[in-house]
Each structure stands twice: as C-alpha cells, then as structure tokens.
N, C-alpha and C positions, 0 to 999 in steps of 0.2 A: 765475700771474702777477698773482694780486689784491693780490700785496702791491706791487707795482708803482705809484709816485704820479706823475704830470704834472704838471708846471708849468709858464707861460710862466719862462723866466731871462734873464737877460741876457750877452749873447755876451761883454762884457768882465767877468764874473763866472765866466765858464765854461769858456775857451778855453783854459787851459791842462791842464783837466783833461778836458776833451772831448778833446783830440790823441792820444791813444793811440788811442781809437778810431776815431778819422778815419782812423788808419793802416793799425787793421784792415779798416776799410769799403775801402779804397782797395786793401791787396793782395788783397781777396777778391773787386772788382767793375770797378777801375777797369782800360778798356782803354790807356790810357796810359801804365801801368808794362810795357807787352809795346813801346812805344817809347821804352821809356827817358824817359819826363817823370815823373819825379818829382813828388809832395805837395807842395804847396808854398803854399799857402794867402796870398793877399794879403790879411793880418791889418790894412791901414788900409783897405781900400774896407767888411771888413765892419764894421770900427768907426763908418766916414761912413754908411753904411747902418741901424746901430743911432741914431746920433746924430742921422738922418733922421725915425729912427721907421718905416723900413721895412722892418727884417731882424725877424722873427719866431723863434725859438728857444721850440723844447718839447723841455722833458727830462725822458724817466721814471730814476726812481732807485727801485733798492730796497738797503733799507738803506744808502743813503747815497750808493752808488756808480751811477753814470749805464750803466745797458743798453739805451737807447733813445732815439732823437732825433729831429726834424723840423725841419728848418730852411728857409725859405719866407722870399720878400721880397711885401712885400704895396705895392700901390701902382696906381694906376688903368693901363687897359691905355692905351699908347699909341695903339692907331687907335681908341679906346672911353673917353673921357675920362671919362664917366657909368658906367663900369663898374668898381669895386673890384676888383682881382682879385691873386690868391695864385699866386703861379707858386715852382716846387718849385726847392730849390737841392740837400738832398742827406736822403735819410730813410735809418734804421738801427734794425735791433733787432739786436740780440747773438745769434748762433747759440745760444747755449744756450736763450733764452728765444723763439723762434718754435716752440715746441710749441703754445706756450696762446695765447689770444686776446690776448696784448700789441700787437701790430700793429694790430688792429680797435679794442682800447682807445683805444691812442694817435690813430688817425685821429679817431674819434670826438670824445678830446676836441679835435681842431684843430678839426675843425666845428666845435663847439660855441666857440669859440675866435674865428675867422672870421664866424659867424657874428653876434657881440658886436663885432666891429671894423666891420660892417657893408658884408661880403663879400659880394659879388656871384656870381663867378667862381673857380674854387678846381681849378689845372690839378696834375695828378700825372705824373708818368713811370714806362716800367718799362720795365727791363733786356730785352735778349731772353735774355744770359745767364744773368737770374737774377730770371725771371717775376714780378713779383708782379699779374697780371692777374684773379687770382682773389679777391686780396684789396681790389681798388678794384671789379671788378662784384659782389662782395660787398656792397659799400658805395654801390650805386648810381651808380658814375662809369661814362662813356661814353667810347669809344673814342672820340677823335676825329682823330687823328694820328701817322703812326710817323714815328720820326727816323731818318737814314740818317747815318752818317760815313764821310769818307773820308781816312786819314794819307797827307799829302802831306810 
C-alpha cells in the first residue's frame, strides 16, 4: 500500500468521482439500507461546509483511482469554544487494500493534517459491525463513548 498517496482535496473536485464508493461504503456498513433509507447525500450542506472551511476531505489514490478516504468537519466544539476539534463524518479503505498498513497510513497523515490546522481534539467512531477498535488504540485514541441507535 506504499504506492498509496494522501491528500487534502476538495469535496467539489471529488464528489463525483468519490460516489461509487460512498455506495460501496454504504451497502457494506450502513445500517439504514436494512430500513430502506437510501444514500443520499445532501450534496449543498457539504458544499456550505467546504465554503465554510470546515469539511476536511483526505483522499488516498493509487494510480489515479481513489481507495481510501476520511472525511471530517473540523470546527471548535460547541460546549468548548477554545477547543478546535475534528469530529468524524465518514472513513473508508477499499476491501482490497486493508491488508497493509493503508488505514494506519492515512490516519497518520490526518494527524499530521490536524495537527497543522491547529487541532485540539480529533474524535473517531467505530462500527460494532465492523470493528475498527484496534486500529485507533493502535494509534493511541481512547475509548470514550459508545453510541446506541434506535429505528423508530
């Protein structure tokens, strides 16, 4: 996965060619398609968001083609005005490529990332159906919160 490159991009440069894999991110994780809600992306909040300067977009590509993404809104927290912080919207590596260390890579460079935007706080989530709990205490992040849903 060393041929694997990250960059910040920008989501009205991206979005159309990011959607196919939104789609597979979506039939392979999201619990929404088991009630029938549909993908469906509200393509102007993330546009006011980029045009904010708060939607964050990292794309790895090899040869050309996008196998991996992180996309984060960065913005101070609300009860914590003095705290910058990156809260997760939706992260992805392509089943082919979570063999090798692409996952680790790409966190990596968000850090590194975050850490130049002059991030404070920098929260991730993970699936219970499709763990990845081993690859953020890997990377030194702390449990601090499980999320519960309920379809009404």
């Amino acid at each position: 996965d060393m041929a694997i490159t990250f960059l910040v991009e920008q989501f009205s440069d991206v979005y159309g060619e990011l959607l196919p894999l939104l789609h597979e991110h979506y039939g392979e994780i999201a619990t929404h398609k088991d009630h029938r809600v549909p993908l469906e992306p509200i393509v102007a909040q993330y546009r006011a968001r980029e045009a904010d300067g708060c939607l964050m977009m990292i794309i790895g590509r090899e040869e050309g083609a996008i196998v991996a993404y992180l996309v984060a809104f960065i913005s101070p927290g609300l009860h914590y005005r003095s705290c910058l912080t990156c809260s997760p919207d939706i992260f992805f590596v392509r089943q082919d490529k979570r063999t090798g260390m692409a996952g680790v890579r790409m966190m990596r460079f968000v850090e590194k990332e975050l850490r130049r935007r002059g991030v404070k706080r920098w929260a991730m989530g993970s699936k219970v159906q499709h763990d990845a709990s081993a690859l953020f205490r890997y990377l030194d992040f702390q449990p601090v919160e499980t999320t519960y849903e309920k379809w009404l």
